[in-house]
C-alpha positions as CSV (number, residue, x, y, z in Angstrom):
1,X,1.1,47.0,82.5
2,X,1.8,43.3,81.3
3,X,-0.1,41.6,78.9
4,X,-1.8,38.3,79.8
5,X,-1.1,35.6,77.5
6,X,-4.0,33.3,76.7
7,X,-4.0,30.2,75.1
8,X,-4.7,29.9,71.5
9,X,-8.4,27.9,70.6
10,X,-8.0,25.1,68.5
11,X,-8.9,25.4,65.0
12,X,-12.1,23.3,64.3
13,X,-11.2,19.9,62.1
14,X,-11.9,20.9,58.5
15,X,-14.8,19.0,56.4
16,X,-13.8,16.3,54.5
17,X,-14.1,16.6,50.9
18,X,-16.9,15.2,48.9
19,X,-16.5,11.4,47.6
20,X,-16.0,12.7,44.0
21,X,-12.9,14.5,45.0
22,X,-14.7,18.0,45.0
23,X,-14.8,20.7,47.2
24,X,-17.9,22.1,48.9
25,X,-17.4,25.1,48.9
26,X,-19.7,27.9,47.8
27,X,-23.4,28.8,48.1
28,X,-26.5,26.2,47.1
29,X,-27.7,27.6,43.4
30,X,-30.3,29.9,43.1
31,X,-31.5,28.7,40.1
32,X,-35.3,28.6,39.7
33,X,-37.9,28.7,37.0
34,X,-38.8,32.3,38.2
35,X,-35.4,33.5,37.7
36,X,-35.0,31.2,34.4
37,X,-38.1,33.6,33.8
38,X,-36.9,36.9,34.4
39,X,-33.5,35.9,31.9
40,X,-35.6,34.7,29.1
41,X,-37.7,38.0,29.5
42,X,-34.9,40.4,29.5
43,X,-33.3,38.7,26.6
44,X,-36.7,38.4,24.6
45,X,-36.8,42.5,24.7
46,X,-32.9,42.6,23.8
47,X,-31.2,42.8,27.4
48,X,-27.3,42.0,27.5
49,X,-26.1,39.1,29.8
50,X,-24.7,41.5,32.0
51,X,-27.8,43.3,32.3
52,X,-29.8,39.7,32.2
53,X,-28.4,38.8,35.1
54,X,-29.2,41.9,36.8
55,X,-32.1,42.2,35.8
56,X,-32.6,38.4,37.5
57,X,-30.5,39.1,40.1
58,X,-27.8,36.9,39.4
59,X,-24.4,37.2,39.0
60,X,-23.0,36.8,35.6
61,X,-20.8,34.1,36.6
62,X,-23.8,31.7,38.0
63,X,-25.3,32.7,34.9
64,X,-22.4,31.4,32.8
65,X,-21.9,28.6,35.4
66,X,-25.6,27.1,34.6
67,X,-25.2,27.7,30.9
68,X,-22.1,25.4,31.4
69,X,-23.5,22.6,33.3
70,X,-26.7,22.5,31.0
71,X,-26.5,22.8,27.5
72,X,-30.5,22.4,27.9
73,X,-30.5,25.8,29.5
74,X,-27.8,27.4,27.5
75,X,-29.9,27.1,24.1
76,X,-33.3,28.1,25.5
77,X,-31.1,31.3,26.5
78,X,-29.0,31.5,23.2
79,X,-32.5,31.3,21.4
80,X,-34.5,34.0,23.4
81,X,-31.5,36.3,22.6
82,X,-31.7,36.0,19.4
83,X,-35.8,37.0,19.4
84,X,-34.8,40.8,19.0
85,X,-33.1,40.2,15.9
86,X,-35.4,38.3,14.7
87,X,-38.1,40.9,15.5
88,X,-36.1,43.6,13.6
89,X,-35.4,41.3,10.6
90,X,-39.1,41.0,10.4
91,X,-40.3,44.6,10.6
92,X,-36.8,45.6,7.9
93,X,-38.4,42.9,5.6
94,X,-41.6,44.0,5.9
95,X,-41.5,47.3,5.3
96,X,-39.2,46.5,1.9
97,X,-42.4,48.3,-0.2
98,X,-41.0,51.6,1.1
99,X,-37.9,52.6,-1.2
100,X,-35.6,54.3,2.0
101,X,-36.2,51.2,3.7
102,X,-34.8,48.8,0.8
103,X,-32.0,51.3,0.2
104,X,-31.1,51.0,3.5
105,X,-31.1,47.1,3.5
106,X,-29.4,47.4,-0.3
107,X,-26.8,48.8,1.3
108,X,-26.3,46.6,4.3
109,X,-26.6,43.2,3.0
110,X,-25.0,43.9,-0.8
111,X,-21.8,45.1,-1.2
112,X,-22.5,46.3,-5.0
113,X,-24.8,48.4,-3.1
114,X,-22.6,49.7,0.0
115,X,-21.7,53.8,-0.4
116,X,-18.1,54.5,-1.9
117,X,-16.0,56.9,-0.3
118,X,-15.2,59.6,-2.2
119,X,-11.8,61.3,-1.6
120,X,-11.3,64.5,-3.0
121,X,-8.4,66.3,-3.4
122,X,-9.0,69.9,-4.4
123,X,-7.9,72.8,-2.4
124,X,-5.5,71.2,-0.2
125,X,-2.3,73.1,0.2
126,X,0.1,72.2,-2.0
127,X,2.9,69.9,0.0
128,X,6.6,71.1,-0.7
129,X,9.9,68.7,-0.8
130,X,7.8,65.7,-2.6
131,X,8.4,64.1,-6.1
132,X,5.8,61.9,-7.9
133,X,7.0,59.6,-10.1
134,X,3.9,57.9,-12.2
135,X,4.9,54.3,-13.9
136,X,2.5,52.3,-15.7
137,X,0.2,55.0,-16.7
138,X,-2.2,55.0,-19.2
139,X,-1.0,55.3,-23.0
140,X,2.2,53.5,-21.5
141,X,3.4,51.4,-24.2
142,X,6.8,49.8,-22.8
């Protein structure tokens, strides 16, 4: 059997480049206020951008693409994730009057008020081949 050569087809002329020097290349945005929607909802209730984006059906990287073309966009975003926080900072505050509740905060926000480790050394096995030398000790008077 012999193979038939054919002739190769022409490659089609590529597009020129935009005036500005760009390429167009990739999809038309998808951006639209129902999507904007579904972002600021997710993130109002505490979504990740990753899940965001899902959630919108978006890929992170358009996400992150938008928020970099339109500052505009990027702090209506920045502001709904930060709702959550917000939210929990609110219900914290407000339930100060109960005592576990302002323990709890005591100890997040104050560092007088953070728990101290306690290391403590009894009943350990005694380690063999090492010498302790104190200096400085209390009642040292050189």
């Amino acid at each position: 059997m012999s193979k038939k050569k054919t002739a190769a087809k022409p490659k089609p002329a590529k597009k020129p480049a935009a005036k500005s020097g760009k390429s167009r290349a990739g999809r038309k945005s998808t951006r639209t206020p129902a999507i904007e929607a579904k972002l600021e909802q997710a993130f109002s209730f505490g979504a990740t951008i990753v899940s965001a984006c899902y959630y919108a059906g978006i890929g992170e990287s358009t996400y992150h693409d938008w928020a970099k073309a339109d500052p505009e966009f990027s702090e209506r975003m920045k502001a709904h994730r930060e709702k959550p926080v917000l939210k929990a900072l609110q219900t914290v505050v407000g339930d100060l009057g109960n005592p576990h509740t302002a323990k709890w905060y005591l100890e997040k926000r104050h560092d007088d008020f953070k728990p101290r480790q306690v290391v403590d050394h009894k009943g350990l096995p005694p380690v063999s081949g090492v010498t302790l030398q104190l200096v400085g000790g209390p009642g040292d008077s050189d």
